[in-house]
mmCIF file of the N, C-alpha and C atoms, coordinates in Angstrom:
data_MODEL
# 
_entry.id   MODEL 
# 
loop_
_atom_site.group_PDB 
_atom_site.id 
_atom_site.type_symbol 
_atom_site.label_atom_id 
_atom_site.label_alt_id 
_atom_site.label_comp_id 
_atom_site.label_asym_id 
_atom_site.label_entity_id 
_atom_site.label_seq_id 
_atom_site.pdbx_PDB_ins_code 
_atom_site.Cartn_x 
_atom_site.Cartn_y 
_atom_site.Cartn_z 
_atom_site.occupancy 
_atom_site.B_iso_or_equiv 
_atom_site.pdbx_formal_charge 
_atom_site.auth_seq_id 
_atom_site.auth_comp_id 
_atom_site.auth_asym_id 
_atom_site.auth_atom_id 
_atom_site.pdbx_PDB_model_num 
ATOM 1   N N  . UNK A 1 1  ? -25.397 0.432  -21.307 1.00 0.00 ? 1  UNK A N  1 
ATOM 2   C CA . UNK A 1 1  ? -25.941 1.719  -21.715 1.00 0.00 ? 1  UNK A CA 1 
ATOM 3   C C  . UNK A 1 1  ? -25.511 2.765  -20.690 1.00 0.00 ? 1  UNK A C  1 
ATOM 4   N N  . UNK A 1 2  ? -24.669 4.056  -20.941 1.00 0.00 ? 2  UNK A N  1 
ATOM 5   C CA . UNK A 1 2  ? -24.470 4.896  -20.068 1.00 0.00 ? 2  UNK A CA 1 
ATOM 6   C C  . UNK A 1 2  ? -25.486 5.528  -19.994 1.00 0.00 ? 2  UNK A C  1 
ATOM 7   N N  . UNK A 1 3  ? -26.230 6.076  -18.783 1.00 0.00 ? 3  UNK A N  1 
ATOM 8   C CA . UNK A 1 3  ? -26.887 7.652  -18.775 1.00 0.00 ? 3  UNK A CA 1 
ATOM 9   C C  . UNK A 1 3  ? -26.497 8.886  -18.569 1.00 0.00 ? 3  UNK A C  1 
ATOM 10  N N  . UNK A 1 4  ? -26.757 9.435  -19.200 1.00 0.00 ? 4  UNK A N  1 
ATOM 11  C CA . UNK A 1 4  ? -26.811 10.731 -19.449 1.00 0.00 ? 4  UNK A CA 1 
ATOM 12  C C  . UNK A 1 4  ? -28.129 11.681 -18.348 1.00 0.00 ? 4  UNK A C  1 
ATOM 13  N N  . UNK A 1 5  ? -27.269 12.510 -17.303 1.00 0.00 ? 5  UNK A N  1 
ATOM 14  C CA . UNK A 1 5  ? -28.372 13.273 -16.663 1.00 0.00 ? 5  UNK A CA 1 
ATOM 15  C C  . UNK A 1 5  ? -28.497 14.730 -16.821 1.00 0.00 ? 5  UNK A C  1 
ATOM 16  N N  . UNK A 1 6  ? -29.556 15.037 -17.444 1.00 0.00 ? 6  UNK A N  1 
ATOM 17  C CA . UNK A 1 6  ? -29.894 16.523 -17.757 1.00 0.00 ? 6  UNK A CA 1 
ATOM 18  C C  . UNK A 1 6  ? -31.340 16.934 -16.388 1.00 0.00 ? 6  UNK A C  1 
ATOM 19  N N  . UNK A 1 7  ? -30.154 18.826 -16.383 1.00 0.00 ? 7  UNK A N  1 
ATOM 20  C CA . UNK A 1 7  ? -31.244 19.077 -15.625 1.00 0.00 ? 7  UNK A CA 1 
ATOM 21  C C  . UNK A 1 7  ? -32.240 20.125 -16.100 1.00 0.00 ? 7  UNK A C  1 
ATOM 22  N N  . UNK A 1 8  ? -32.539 19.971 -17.212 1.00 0.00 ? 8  UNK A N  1 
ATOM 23  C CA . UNK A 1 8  ? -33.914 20.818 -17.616 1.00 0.00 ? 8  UNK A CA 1 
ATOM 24  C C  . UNK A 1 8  ? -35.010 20.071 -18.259 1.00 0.00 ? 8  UNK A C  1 
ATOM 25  N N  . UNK A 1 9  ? -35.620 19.983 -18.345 1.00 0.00 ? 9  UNK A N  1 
ATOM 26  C CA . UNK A 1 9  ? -37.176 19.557 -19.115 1.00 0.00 ? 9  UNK A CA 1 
ATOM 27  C C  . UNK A 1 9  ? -36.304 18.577 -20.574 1.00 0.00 ? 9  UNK A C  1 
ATOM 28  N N  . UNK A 1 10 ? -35.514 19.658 -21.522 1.00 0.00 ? 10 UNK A N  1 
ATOM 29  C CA . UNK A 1 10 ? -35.440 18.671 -22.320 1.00 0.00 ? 10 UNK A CA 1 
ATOM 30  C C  . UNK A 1 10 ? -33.607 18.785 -22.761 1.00 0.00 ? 10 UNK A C  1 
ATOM 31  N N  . UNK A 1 11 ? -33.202 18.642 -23.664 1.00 0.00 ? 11 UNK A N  1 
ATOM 32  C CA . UNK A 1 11 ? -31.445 19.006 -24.187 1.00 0.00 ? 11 UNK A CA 1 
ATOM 33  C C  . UNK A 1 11 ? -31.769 18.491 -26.003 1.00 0.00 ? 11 UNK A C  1 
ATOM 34  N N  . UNK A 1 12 ? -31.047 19.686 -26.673 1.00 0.00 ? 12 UNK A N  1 
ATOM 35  C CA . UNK A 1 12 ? -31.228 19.425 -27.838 1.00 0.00 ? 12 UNK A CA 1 
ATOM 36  C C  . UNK A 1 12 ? -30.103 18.210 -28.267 1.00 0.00 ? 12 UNK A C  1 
ATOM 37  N N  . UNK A 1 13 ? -30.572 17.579 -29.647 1.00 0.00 ? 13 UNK A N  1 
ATOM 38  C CA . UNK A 1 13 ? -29.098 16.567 -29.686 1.00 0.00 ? 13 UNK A CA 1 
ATOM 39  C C  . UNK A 1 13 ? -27.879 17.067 -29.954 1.00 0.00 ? 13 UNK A C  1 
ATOM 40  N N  . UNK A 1 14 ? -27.752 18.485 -30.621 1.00 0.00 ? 14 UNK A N  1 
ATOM 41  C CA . UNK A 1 14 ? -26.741 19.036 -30.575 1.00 0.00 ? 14 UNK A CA 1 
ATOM 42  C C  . UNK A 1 14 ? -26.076 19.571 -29.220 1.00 0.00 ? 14 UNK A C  1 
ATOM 43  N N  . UNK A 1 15 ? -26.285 19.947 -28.771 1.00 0.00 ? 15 UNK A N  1 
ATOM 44  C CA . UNK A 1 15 ? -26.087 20.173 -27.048 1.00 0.00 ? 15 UNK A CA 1 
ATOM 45  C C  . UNK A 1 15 ? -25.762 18.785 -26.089 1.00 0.00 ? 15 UNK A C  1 
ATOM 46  N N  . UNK A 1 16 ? -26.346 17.697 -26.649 1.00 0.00 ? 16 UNK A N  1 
ATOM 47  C CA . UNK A 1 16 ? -26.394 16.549 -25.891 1.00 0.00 ? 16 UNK A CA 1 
ATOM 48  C C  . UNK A 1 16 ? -24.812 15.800 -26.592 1.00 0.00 ? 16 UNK A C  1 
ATOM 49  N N  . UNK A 1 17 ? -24.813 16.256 -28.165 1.00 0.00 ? 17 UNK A N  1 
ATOM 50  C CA . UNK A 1 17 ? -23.443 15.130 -28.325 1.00 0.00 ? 17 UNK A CA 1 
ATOM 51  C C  . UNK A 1 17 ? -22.426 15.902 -27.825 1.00 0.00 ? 17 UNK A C  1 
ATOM 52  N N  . UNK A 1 18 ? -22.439 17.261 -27.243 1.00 0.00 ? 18 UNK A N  1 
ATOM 53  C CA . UNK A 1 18 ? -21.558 18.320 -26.682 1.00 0.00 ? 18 UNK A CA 1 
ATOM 54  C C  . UNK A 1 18 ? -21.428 17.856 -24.882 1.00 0.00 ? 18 UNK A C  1 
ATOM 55  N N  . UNK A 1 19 ? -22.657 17.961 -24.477 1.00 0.00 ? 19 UNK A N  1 
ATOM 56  C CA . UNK A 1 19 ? -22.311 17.799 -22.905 1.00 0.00 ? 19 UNK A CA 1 
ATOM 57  C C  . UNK A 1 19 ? -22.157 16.175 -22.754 1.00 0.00 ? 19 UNK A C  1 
ATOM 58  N N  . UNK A 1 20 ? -22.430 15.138 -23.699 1.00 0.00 ? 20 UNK A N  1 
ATOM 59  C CA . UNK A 1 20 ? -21.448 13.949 -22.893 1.00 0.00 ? 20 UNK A CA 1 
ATOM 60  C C  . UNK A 1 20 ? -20.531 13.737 -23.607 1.00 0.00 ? 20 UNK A C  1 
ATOM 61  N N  . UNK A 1 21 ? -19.824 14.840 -24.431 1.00 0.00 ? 21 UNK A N  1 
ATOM 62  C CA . UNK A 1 21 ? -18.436 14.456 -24.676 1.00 0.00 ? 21 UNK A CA 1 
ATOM 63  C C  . UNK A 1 21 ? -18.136 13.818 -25.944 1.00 0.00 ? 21 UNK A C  1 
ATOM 64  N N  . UNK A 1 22 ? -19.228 13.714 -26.913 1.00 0.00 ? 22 UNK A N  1 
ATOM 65  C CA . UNK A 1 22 ? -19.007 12.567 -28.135 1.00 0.00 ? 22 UNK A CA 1 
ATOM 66  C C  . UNK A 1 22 ? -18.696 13.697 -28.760 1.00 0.00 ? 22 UNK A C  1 
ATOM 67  N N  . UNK A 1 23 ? -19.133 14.408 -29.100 1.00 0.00 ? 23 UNK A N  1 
ATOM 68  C CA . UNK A 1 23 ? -18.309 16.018 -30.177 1.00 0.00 ? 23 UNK A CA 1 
ATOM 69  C C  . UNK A 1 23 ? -17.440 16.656 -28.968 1.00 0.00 ? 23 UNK A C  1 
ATOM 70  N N  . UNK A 1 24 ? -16.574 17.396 -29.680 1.00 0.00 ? 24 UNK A N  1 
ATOM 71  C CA . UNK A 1 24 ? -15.911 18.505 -28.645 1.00 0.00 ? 24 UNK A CA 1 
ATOM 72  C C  . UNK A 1 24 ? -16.329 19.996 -29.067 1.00 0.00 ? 24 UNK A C  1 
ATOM 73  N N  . UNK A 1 25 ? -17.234 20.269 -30.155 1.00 0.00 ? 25 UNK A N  1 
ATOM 74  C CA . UNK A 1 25 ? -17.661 21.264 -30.086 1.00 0.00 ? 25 UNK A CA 1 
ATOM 75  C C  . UNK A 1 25 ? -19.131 21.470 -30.967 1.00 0.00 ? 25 UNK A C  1 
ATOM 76  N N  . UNK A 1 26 ? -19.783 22.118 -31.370 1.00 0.00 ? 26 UNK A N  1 
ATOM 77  C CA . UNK A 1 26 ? -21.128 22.418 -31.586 1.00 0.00 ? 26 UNK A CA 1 
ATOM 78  C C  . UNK A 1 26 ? -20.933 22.432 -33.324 1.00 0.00 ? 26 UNK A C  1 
ATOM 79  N N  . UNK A 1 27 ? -19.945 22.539 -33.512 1.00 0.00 ? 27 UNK A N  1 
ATOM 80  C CA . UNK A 1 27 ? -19.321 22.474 -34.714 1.00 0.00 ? 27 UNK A CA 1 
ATOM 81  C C  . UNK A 1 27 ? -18.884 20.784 -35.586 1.00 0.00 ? 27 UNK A C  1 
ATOM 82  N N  . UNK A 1 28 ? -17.703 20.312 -34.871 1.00 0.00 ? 28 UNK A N  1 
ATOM 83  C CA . UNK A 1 28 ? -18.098 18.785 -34.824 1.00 0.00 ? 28 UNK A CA 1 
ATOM 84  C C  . UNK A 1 28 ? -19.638 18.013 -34.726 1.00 0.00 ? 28 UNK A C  1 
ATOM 85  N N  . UNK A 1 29 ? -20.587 18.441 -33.525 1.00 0.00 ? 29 UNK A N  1 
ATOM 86  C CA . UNK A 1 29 ? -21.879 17.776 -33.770 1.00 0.00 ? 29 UNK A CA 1 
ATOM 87  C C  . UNK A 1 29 ? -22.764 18.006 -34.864 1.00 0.00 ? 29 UNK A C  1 
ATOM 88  N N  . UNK A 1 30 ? -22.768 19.093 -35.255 1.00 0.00 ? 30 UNK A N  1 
ATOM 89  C CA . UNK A 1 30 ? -23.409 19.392 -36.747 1.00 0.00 ? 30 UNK A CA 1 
ATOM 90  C C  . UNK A 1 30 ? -22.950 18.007 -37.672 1.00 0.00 ? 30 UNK A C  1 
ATOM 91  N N  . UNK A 1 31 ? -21.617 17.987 -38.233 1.00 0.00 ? 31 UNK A N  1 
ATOM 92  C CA . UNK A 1 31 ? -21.204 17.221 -38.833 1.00 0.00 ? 31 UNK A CA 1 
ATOM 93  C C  . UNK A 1 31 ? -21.774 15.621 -38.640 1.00 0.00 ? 31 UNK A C  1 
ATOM 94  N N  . UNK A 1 32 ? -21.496 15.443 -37.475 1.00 0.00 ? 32 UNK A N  1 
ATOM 95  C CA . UNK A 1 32 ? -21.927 13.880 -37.066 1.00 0.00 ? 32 UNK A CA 1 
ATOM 96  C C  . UNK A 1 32 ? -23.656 13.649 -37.877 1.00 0.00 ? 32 UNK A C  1 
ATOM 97  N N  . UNK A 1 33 ? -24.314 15.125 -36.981 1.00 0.00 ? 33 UNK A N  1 
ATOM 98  C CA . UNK A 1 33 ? -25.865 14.748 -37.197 1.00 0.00 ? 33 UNK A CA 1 
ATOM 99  C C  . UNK A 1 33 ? -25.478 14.790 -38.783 1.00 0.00 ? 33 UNK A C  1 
ATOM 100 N N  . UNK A 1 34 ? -25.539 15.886 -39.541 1.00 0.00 ? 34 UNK A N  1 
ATOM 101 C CA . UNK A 1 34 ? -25.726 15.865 -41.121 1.00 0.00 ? 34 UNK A CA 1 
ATOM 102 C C  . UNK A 1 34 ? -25.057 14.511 -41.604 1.00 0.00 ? 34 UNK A C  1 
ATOM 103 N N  . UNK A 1 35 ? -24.066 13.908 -41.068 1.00 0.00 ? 35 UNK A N  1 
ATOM 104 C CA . UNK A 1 35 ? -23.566 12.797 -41.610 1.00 0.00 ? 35 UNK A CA 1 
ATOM 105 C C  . UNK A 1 35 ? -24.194 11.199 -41.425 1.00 0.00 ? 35 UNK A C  1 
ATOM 106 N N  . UNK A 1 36 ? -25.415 11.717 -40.473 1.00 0.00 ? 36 UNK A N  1 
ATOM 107 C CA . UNK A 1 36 ? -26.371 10.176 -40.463 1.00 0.00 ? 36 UNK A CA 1 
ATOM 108 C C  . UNK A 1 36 ? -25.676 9.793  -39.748 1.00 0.00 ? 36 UNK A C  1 
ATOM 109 N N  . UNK A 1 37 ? -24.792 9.935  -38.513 1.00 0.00 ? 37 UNK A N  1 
ATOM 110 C CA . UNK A 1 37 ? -24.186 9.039  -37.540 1.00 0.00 ? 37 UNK A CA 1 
ATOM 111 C C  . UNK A 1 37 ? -24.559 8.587  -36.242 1.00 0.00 ? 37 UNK A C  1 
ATOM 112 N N  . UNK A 1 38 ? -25.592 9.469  -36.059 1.00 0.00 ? 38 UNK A N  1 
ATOM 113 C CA . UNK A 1 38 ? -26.538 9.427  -34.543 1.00 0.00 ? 38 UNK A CA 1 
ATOM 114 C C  . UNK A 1 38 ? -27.661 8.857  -34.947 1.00 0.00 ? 38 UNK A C  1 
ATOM 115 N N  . UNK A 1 39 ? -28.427 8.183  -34.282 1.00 0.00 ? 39 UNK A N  1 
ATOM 116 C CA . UNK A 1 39 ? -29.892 7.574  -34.275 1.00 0.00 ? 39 UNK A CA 1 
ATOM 117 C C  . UNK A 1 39 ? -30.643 7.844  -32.443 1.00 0.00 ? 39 UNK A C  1 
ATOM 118 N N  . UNK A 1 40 ? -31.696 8.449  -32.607 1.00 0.00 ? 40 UNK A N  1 
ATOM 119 C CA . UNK A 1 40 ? -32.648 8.502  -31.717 1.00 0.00 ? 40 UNK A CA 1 
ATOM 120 C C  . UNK A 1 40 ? -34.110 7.617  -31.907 1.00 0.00 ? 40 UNK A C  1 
ATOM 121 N N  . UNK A 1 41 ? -33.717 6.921  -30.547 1.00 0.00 ? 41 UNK A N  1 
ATOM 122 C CA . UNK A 1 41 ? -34.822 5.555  -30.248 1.00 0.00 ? 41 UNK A CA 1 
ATOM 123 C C  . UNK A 1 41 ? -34.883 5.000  -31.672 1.00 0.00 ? 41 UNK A C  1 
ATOM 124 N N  . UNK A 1 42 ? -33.800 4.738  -32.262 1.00 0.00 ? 42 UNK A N  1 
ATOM 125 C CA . UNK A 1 42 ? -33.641 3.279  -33.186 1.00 0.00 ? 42 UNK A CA 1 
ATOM 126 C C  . UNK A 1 42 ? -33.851 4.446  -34.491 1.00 0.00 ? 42 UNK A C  1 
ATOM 127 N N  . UNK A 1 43 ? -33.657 5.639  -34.810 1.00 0.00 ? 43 UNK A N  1 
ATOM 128 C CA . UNK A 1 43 ? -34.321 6.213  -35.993 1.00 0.00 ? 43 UNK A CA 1 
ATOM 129 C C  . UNK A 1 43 ? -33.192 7.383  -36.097 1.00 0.00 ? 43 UNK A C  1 
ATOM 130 N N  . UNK A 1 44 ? -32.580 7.073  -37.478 1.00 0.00 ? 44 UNK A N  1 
ATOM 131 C CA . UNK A 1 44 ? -31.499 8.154  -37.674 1.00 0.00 ? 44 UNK A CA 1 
ATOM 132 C C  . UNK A 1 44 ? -31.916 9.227  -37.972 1.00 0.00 ? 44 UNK A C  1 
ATOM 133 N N  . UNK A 1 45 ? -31.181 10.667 -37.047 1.00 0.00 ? 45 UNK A N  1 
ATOM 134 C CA . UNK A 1 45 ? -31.382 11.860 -36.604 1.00 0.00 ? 45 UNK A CA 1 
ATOM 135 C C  . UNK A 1 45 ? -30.612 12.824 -37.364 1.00 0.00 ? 45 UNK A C  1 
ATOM 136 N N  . UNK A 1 46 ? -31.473 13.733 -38.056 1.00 0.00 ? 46 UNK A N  1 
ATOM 137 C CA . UNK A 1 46 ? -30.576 14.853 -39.094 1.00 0.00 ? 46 UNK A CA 1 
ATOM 138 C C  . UNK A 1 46 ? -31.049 16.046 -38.611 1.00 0.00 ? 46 UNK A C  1 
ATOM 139 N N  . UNK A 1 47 ? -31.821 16.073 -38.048 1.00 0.00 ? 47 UNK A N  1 
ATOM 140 C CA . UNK A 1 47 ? -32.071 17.377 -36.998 1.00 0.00 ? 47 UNK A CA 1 
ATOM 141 C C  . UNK A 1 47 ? -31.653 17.421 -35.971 1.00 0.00 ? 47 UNK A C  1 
ATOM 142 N N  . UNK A 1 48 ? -30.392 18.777 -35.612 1.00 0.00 ? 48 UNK A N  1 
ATOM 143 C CA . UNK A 1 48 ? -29.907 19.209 -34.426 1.00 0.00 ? 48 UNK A CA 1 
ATOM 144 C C  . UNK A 1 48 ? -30.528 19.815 -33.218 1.00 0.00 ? 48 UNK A C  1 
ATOM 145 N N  . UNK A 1 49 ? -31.581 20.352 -33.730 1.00 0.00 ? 49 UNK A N  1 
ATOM 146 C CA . UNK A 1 49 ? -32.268 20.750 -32.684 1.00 0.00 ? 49 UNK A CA 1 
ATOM 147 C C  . UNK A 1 49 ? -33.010 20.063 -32.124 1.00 0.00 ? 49 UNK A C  1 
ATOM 148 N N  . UNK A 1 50 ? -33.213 18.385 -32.328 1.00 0.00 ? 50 UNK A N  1 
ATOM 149 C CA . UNK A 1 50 ? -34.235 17.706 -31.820 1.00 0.00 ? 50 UNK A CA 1 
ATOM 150 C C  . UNK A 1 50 ? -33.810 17.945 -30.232 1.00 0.00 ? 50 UNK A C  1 
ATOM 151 N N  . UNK A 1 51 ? -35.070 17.841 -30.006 1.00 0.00 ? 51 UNK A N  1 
ATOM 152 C CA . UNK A 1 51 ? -35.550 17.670 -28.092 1.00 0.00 ? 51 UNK A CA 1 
ATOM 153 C C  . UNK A 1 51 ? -35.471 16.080 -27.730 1.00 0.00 ? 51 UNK A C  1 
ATOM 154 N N  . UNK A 1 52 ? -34.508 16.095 -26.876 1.00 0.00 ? 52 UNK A N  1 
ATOM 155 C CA . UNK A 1 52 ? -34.368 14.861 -26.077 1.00 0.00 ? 52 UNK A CA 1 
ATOM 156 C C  . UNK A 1 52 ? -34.892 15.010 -24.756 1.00 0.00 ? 52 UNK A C  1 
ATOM 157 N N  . UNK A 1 53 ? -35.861 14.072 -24.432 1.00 0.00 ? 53 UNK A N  1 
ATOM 158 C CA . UNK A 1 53 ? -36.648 14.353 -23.279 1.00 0.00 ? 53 UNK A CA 1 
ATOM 159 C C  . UNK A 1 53 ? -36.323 12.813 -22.569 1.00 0.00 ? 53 UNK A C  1 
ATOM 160 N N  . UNK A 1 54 ? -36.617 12.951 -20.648 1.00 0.00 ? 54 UNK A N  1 
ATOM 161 C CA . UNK A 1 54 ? -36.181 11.472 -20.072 1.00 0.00 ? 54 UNK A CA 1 
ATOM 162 C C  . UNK A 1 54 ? -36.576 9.918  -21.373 1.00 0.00 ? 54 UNK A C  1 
ATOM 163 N N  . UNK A 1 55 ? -35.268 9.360  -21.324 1.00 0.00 ? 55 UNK A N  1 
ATOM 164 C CA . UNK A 1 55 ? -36.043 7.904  -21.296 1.00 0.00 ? 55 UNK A CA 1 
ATOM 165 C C  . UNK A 1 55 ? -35.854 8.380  -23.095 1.00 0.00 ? 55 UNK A C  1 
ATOM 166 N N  . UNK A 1 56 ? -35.169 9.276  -23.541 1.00 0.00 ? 56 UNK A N  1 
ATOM 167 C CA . UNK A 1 56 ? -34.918 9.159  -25.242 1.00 0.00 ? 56 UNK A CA 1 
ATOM 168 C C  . UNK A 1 56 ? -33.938 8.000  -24.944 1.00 0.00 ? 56 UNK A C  1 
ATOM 169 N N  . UNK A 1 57 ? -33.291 7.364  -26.049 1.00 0.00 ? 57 UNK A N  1 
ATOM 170 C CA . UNK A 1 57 ? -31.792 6.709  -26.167 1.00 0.00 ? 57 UNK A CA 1 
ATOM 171 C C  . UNK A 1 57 ? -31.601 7.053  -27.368 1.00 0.00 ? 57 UNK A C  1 
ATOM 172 N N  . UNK A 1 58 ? -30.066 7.823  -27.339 1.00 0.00 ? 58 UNK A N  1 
ATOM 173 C CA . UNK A 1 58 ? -29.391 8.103  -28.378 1.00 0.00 ? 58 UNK A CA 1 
ATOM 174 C C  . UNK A 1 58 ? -28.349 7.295  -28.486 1.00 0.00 ? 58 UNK A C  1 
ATOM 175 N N  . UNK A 1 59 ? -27.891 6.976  -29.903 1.00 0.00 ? 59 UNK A N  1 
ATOM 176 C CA . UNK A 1 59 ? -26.775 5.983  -30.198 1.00 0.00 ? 59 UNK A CA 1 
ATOM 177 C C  . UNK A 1 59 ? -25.541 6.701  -31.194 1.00 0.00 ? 59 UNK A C  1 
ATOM 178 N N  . UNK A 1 60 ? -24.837 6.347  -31.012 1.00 0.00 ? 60 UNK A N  1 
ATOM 179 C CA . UNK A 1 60 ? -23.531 6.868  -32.210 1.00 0.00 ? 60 UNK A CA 1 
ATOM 180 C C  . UNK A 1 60 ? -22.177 5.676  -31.998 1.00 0.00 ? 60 UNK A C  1 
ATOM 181 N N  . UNK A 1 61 ? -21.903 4.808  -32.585 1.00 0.00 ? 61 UNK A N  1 
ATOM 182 C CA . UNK A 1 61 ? -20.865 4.166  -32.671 1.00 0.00 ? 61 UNK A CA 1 
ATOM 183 C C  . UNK A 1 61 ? -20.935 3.096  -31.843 1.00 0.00 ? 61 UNK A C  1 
ATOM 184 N N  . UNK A 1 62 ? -22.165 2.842  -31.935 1.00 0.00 ? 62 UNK A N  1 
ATOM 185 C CA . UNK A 1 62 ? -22.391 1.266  -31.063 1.00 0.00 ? 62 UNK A CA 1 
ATOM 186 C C  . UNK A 1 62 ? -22.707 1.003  -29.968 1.00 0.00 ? 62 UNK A C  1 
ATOM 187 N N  . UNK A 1 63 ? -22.432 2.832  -29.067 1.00 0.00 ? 63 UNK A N  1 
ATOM 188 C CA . UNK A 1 63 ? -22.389 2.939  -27.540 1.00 0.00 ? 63 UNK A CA 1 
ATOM 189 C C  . UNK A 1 63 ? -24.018 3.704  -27.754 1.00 0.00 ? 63 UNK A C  1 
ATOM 190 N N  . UNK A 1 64 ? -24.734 3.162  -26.537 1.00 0.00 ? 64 UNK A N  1 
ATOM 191 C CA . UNK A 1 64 ? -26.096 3.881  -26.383 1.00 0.00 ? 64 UNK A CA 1 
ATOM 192 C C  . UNK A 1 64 ? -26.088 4.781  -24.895 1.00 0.00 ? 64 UNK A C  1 
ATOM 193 N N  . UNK A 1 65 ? -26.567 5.731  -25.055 1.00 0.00 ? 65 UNK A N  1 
ATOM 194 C CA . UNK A 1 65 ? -27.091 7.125  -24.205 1.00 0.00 ? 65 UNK A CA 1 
ATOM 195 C C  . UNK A 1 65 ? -28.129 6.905  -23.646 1.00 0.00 ? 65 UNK A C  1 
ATOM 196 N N  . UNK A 1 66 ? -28.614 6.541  -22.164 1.00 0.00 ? 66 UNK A N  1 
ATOM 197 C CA . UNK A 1 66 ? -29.838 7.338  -21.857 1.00 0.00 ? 66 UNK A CA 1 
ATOM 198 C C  . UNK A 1 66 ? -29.713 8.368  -20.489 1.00 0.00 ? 66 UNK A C  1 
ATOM 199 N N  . UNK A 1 67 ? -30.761 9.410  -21.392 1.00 0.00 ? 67 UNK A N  1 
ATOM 200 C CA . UNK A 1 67 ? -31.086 10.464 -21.398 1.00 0.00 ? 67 UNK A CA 1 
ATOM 201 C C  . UNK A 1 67 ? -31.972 10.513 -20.312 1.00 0.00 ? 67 UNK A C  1 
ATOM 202 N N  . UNK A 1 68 ? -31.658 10.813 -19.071 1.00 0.00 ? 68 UNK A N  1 
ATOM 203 C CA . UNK A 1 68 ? -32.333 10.765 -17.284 1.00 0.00 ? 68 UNK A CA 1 
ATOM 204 C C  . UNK A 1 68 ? -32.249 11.981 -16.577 1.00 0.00 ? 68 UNK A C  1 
ATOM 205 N N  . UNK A 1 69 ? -33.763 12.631 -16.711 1.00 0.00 ? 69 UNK A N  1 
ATOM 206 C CA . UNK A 1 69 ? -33.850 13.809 -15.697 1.00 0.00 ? 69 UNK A CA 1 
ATOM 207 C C  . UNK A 1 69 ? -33.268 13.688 -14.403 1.00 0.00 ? 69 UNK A C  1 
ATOM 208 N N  . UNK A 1 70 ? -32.592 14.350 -14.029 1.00 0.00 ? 70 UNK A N  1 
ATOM 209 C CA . UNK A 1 70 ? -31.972 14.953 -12.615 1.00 0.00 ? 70 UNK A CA 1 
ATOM 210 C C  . UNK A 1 70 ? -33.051 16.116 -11.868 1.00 0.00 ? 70 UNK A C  1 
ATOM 211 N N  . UNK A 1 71 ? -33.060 15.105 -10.638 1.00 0.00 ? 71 UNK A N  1 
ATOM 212 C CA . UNK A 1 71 ? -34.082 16.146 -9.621  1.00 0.00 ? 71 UNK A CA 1 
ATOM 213 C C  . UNK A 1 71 ? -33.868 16.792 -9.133  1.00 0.00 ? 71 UNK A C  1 
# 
């Protein structure tokens, strides 16, 4: 499982498949989410704006994300 370290309170999933690199733009991540390709903590995600807060795990293509506040 890679982590992912954000430094604010929370990162939306659209923002999140942007800053580790799985979309290359905000445009691509739309697509992924509307296309049922991401799942948060085991539950597929069609909302972009969801809030990922420490200790979420996001998945897309077999590889899992967690999501670790930076102090």
């Amino acid at each position: 499982m890679e982590k992912v370290f954000i430094k604010d309170e929370y990162i939306t999933l659209g923002q999140f498949l942007k800053f580790s690199g799985i979309a290359d733009s905000g445009n691509i991540a739309k697509f992924i989410i509307q296309d049922g390709l991401v799942s948060v903590n085991n539950e597929v995600c069609y909302m972009r704006g969801k809030k990922l807060r420490e200790n979420d795990i996001v998945e897309f293509e077999g590889q899992k994300y967690l999501v670790v506040h930076e102090d």
